[in-house]
Every structure is written in C-alpha cells, then in structure tokens.
N, C-alpha and C positions, 0 to 999 in steps of 0.2 A: 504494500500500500504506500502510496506515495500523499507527502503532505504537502504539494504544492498548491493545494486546492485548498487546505483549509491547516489548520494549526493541530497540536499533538494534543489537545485536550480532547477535542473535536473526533477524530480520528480513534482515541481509547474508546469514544462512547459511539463513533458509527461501525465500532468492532464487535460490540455488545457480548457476546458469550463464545462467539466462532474464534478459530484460532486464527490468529493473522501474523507477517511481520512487517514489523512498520521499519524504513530507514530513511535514518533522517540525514543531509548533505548539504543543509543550510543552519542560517543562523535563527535561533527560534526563542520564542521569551513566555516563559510560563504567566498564563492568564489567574491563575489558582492555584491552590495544592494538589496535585496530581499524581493520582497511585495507577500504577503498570501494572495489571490484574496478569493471573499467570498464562493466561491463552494469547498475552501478545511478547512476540520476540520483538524488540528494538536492539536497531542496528545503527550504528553509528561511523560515520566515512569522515576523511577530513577533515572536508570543508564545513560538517554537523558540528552546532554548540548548542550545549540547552542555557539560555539567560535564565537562574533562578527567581529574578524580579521580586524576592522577597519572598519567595513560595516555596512550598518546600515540597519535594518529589524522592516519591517511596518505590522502587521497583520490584516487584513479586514474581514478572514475568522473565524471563531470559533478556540479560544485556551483555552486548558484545560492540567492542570498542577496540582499535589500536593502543599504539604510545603513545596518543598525544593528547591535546587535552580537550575536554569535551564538554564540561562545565564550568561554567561563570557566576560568578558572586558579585551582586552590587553593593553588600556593605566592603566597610574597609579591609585589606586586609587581615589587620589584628582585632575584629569586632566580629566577633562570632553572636549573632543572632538566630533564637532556637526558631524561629518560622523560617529560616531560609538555608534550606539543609538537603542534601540528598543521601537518603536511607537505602539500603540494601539487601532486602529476607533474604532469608536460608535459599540456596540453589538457585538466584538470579542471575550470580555469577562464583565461579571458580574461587576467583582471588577478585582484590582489589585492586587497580593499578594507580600509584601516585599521579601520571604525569596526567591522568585523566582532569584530577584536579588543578592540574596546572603546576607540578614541582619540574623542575629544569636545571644541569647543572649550571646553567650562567647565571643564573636568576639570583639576587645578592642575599637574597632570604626568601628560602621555600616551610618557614616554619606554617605559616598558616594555610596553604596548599596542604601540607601533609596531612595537620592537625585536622582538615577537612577531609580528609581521605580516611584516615584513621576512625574519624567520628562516622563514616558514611557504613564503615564496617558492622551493621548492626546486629548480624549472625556470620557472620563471614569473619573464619577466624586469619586467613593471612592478607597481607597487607603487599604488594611486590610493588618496589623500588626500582627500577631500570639501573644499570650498572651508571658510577660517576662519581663524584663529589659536589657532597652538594652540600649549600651554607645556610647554616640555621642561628637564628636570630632570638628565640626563644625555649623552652623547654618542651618537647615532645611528651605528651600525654596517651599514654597505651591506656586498652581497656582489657581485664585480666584473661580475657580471651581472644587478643589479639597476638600473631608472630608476625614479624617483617624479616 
C-alpha cells in the first residue's frame, strides 16, 4: 500500500483487520498517536521519516528499516517529553537499531538519539549500535532488560 494518496494514520485505519504492508519513502508527520496493529508490516526506504509532531507511535505490527534514520523528534534534543515517543511490543522487531533514531558517528553528541532508542525498546531486549565511535554528552540510561 502506498501513502501517497493519503497519510499513515489514514492508511492503518483503511487497512482495518486485513493484512497489509505499508512502505513508507517520504517524509510524513504524525497527525495523532498512532498504534501499528499486528496485521500491518511497515517498511521503511531512505528517503521515509516518521515526524513525531509530539505524538507518540507504538508498533505491534512488523517494522523493518535500514541504518539510517527514520524518526524525528520536534522537542529539543535533551527534553524528553512522555507524549512524543516511539514504542516497540514484543516481535515488531528483532533488535532495535540506534541510527534509526538518528545516532551517527560524526554527530558531536548522540546521547539523546540513543536515550531515545533505548527508551523505544519496550519489550525488545537488545539495542544494536552500528560499528564507530561515537560521542556522548550525557549518561546512558538502560532498562534492566535491555543489552546493546
């Protein structure tokens, strides 16, 4: 299913109970808080960003993404607000991947990229880092069932 026609809220709820998968290959900005029921696979290319716009997106269904990064955050950096979050159930994905959040090694601080990636793990016990070094600016917060 393709959203060029209409947006990724839209698209969950013209999917209704049938299995679909949605990929997304542009830049897209959450209208609401929006949960991925397990009957949709989203796929994510490139040139795909989800803008969290203060909304916060829970995936149940299969998500499947590169290296790179796929989510965007309009608070600051270091301002972690609990409405604007992306969550992760059991079996939506594998692993976690950081750069999805946006961590990179050139990036002069990936503490809140991570912290965000970490936090997103919310039955998902590992966390993968892509090989590098990379610079943190604050203290890395694990949850007792998380490994990176």
């Amino acid at each position: 299913m393709s959203l060029s026609a209409y947006g990724l809220n839209q698209a969950v709820i013209n999917a209704g109970n049938s299995n679909q998968t949605i990929v997304l290959d542009h830049h897209i900005c959450l209208t609401k808080d929006l949960v991925i029921p397990p009957n949709i696979h989203l796929i994510m290319h490139r040139n795909g960003l989800i803008h969290l716009c203060g909304h916060q997106l829970t995936m149940q269904g299969n998500f499947e993404a590169g290296f790179f990064q796929v989510f965007e955050y309009s608070q600051p950096k270091h301002s972690f607000k609990e409405t604007e979050r992306v969550i992760f159930k059991a079996r939506s994905v594998e692993r976690v991947i950081s750069t999805w959040f946006g961590t990179h090694p050139n990036n002069t601080d990936n503490s809140s990229a991570l912290q965000r990636a970490i936090a997103s793990a919310y039955a998902i016990c590992k966390i993968f880092i892509p090989s590098g070094i990379y610079k943190l600016q604050d203290t890395i917060h694990l949850q007792k069932y998380n490994h990176l």
